[in-house]
N, C-alpha and C positions, 0 to 999 in steps of 0.2 A: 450456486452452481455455475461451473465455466461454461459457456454456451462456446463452438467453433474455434475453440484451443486445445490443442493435445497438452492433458495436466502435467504426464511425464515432461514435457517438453518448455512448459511454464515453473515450474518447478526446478530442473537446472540453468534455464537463466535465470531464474532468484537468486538459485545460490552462488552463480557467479558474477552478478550485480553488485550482493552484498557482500562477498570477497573482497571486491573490489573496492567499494565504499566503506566497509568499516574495518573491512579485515580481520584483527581478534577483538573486535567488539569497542564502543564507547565506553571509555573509564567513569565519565558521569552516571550514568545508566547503568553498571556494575559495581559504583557505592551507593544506590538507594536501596534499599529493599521497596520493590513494587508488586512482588507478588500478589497481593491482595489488594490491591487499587483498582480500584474500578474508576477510567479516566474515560475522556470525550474529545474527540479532535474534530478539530472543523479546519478543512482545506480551504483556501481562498483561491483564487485563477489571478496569476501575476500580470495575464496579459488575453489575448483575444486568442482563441483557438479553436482546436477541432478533438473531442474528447476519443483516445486511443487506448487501450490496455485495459480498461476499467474490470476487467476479468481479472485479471491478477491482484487487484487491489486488495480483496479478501487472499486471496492465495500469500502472498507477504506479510500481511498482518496475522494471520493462523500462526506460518512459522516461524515468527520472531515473536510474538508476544501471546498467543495462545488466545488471540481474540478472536469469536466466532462471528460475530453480529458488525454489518458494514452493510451502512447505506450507501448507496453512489446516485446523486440529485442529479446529474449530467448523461442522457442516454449514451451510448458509445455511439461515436460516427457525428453525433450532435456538434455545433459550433455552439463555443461559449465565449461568454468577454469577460474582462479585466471586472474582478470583484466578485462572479459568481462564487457560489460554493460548492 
């Protein structure tokens, strides 16, 4: 659940993030079939920061890959460093 983001409003900058970043899409990732894969990603922190967005992180993964379920280990607003996950 998005907590103090308008969805409509996180929702078209998704789609004009991902415009922008893939455009019509990855050709890798359009010769696999992955439908039915059940996959695990684990994020790393490249560097020392301050956790932002983490509300959209489910809202992008939904609509690119039809994933419901997303942990986020970092609270928003939290500082993290290099390595976390």
């Amino acid at each position: 659940m998005i907590t103090g983001f308008p969805i409509e409003q996180g929702q078209e900058i998704i789609k004009q993030a991902l415009l922008e970043d893939i455009g019509n899409g990855d050709i890798t990732t359009q010769a696999l079939d992955l439908k039915n894969t059940i996959a695990e990603t684990v994020i790393y922190c490249k560097s020392p920061g301050i956790m932002a967005g983490s509300s959209l992180v489910s809202m992008v993964m939904d609509r690119e890959s039809g994933i419901s379920e997303v942990h986020v280990n970092i609270i928003e607003g939290s500082m993290f460093n290099k390595g976390d996950i």
